[in-house]
N, C-alpha and C positions, 0 to 999 in steps of 0.2 A: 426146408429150413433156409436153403440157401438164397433161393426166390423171394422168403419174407425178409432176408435180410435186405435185399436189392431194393423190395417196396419201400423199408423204411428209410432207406438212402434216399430215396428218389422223392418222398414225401418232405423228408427233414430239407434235403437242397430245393424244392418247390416252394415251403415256407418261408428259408429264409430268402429266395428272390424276393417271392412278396412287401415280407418285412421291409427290405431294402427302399423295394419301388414306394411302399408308405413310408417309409422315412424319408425318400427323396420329397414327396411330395407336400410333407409335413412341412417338409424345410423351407420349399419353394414359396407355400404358402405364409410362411411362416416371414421370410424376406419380403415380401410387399407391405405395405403400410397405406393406412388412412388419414382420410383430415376431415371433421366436421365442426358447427359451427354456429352462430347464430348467426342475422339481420338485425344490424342495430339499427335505430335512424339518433337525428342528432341529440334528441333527446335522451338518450338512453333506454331506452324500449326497444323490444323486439317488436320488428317489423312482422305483420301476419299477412294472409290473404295472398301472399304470392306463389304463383309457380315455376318461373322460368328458371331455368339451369344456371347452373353454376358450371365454368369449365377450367379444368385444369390441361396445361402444355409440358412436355416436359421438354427440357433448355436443348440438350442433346438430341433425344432420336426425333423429336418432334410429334411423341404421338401424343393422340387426346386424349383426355377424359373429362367426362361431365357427370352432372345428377341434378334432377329436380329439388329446388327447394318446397318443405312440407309445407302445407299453409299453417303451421304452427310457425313457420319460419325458423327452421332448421336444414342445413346441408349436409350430406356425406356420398363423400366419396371414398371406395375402398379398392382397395388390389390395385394400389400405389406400388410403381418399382420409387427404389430410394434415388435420390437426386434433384438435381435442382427446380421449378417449376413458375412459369408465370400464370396466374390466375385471375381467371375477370369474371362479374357478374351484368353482362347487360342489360339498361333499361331501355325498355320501349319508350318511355316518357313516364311523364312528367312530375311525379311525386318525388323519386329519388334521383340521383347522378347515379352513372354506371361507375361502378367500384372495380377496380385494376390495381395489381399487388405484382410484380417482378420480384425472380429468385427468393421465392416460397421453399425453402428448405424441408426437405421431408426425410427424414432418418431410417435405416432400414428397419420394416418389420414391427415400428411405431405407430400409435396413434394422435397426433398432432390436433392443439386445439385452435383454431384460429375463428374469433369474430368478424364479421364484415361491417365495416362503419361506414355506412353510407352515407351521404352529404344530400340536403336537400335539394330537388332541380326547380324549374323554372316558377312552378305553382306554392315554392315553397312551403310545402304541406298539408296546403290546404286539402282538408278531407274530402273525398268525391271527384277530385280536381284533374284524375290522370286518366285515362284516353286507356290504357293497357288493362289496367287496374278495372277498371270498368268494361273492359272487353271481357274479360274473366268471368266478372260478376253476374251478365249478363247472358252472356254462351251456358256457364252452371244453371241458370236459373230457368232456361229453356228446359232443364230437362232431355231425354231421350227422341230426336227429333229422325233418329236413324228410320231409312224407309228406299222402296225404290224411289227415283228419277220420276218428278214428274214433269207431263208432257205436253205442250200445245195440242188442237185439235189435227195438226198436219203431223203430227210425231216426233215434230224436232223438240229437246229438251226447255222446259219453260224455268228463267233463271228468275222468275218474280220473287220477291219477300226482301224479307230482313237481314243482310249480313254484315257480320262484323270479323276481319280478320283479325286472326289467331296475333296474340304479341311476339311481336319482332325482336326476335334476340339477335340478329345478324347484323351485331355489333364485333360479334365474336367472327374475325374474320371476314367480314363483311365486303364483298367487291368496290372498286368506284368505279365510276363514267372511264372509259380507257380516254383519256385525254390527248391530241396532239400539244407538241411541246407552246404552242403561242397560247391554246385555251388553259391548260396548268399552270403555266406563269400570271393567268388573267385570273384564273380561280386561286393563287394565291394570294394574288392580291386583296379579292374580295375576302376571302377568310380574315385578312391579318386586318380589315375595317375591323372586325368584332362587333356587326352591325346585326342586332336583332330581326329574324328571319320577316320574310312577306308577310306573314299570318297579322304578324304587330302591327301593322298599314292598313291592313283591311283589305290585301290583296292575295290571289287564289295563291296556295298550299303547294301543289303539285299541278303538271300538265295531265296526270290521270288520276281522277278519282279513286281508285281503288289501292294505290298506294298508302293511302293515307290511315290513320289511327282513331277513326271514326266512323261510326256505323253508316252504312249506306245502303240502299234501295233500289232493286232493279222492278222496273213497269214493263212489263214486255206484251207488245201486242205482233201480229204477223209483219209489218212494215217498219216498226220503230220499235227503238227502248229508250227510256229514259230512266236517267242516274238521278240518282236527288242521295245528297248526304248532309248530314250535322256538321254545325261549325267551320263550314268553309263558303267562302264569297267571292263566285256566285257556288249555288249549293246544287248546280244541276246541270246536265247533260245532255244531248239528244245522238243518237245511235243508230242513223239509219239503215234499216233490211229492204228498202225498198228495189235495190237494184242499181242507183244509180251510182256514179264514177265520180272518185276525189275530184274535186272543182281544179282546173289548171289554176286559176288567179283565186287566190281568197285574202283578205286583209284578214293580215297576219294578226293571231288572239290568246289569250292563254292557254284556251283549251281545244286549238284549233279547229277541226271540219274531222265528223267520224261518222264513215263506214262502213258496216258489218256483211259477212256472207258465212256460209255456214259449210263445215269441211265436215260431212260425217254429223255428230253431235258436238263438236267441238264450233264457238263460234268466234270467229276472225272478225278482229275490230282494227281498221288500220287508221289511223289521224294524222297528220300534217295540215299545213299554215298553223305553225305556232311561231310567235314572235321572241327574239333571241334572248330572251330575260324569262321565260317562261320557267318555273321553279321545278324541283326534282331531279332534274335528270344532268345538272352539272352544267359546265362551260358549253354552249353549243351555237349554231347557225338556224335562222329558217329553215336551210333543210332539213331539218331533224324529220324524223320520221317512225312513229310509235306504233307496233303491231301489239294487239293484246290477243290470246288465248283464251278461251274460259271455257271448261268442263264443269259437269256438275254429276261424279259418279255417281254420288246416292243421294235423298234429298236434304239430308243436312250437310253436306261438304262441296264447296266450290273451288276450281284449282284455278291458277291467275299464274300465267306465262305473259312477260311484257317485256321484248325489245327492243331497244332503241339502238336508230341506225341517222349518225350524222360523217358522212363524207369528206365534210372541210372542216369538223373539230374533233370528229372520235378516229382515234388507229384501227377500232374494228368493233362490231356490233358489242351490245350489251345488253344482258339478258338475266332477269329476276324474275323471284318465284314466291309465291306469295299461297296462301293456305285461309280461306274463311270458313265460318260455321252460319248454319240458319240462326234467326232469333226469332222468338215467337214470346208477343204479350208486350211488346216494345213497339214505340212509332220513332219516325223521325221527328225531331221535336225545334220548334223557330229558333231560328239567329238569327241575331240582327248584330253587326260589328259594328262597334261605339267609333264612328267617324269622328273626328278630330280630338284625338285623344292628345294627350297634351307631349308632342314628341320629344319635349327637353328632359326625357325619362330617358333616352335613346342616345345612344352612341353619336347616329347618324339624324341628323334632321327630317333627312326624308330617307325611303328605302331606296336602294340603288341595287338594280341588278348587275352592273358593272361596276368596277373600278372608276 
């Protein structure tokens, strides 16, 4: 008798620990909170068809959080602590502005409504007109393209077809060029012209193609590759495997002198003679100096590792990472840039890579 009563002690004090630890945790749960939301554009319409994240900061510890927006165009994010929060939704281009909100109030244990009104970008709205939007559209429409790595006839990895990198939200936190203090005061300058990028001139985008928010084409034979991409001028590259050694003297070009040698399956693309106005990569000198990576783990995913290394304008290397898919049922398609476009549309009469 005396033993059942011990059991029932020992059961009742076992329940209520439990009880407690759920109630702890009820509670705990119970203090975090959420916020969701829609995509407006200026019209009043929910924006659809997107997916890139939405992130939230919070002001104190600094930690993240994010969520994919639905293609209904809807966000949520949950298991909010309460406090204060800056929030941004970045765009890749060029349909919307990236939308940024400071001290976003979030109440313990609430669920918080907030819309995102986003403001037109550069194409102002035009349907079809954004580079992101259509990377989307196109990567979905491929289909299931997952497969082994295929492979040249010598067994190095063959980087041939159609890619289009994944949209760039690395708006959120996004690195810059590590600048010495003469080229940030020079790239300040340039910023505060408020001069419409190279692209508006009819002059190349980026010193590497694959930076860029349009689809591209890699030709690969055993000696060479060739780039060819949409919407940039000029739309093409040459990549040589042949063996041979960066030229000592090259007149200086936008897309300088590139090439390749192969570490394993990964293959090393090195460029220099780029000329000091060359775009992408920030305030720099001739010497600049651009290493690319590229893997291609499985056959629809290629990985894109690109350093850049300038001596007399950067404090130290700089290094981005970039994410493509296959596309299959797509080509590259002509551009031709409307030379003498009428520039009194322009801040600047002509473009200026300097100040």
């Amino acid at each position: 008798m005396l033993q059942n009563k011990k059991n029932i002690k020992f059961i009742a004090s076992a329940l209520l620990f439990f009880a407690t630890l759920c109630s702890q945790s009820a509670l705990s749960q119970n203090d975090t909170a959420s916020i969701t939301g829609n995509l407006i554009d200026p019209n009043g319409s929910v924006i659809t068809g997107l997916s890139t994240p939405v992130f939230m900061t919070h002001t104190e510890s600094g930690e993240n959080f994010q969520s994919n927006v639905s293609l209904e165009g809807q966000y949520e994010i949950s298991g909010l602590p309460a406090g204060t929060y800056d929030l941004i939704f970045p765009s890749s281009c060029c349909m919307y502005m990236t939308y940024s909100q400071e001290s976003v109030e979030i109440p313990e244990g609430q669920a918080v409504r907030l819309d995102l009104n986003l403001g037109w970008h550069i194409n102002l709205g035009t349907i079809g007109d954004d580079p992101g939007m259509l990377a989307e559209d196109m990567i979905n429409q491929s289909g299931d393209l997952s497969g082994p790595t295929p492979r040249m006839p010598d067994g190095k990895p063959d980087f041939s077809g159609l890619w289009y990198n994944l949209p760039d939200t690395r708006g959120f936190g996004a690195s810059r060029a590590p600048l010495q203090p003469w080229a940030a005061d020079i790239q300040e300058q340039l910023n505060d012209l408020g001069q419409q990028g190279s692209a508006s001139y009819c002059l190349p985008q980026s010193a590497v193609l694959s930076t860029l928010i349009f689809p591209y084409k890699f030709i690969q034979t055993d000696d060479l590759i060739v780039q060819l991409i949409e919407f940039v001028t000029p739309g093409f590259r040459q990549i040589f495997l042949d063996g041979r050694s960066r030229p000592d003297i090259w007149n200086p070009s936008w897309y300088g002198h590139s090439v390749g040698h192969w570490e394993g399956d990964t293959l090393v693309v090195e460029s220099t003679g780029f000329n000091e106005i060359t775009t992408g990569f920030g305030i720099h000198t001739e010497a600049l100096t651009i290493t690319e990576r590229y893997t291609r783990p499985q056959n629809n995913v290629l990985l894109i590792e690109i350093t850049a290394e300038d001596p007399e304008a950067y404090t130290e290397t700089w290094t981005r990472n970039y994410e493509a898919r296959l596309v299959k049922g797509q080509e590259i398609l002509e551009f031709v840039c409307a030379e003498g476009n009428d520039t009194s549309l322009f801040a600047q009469p002509v473009w200026r890579g300097r100040p």
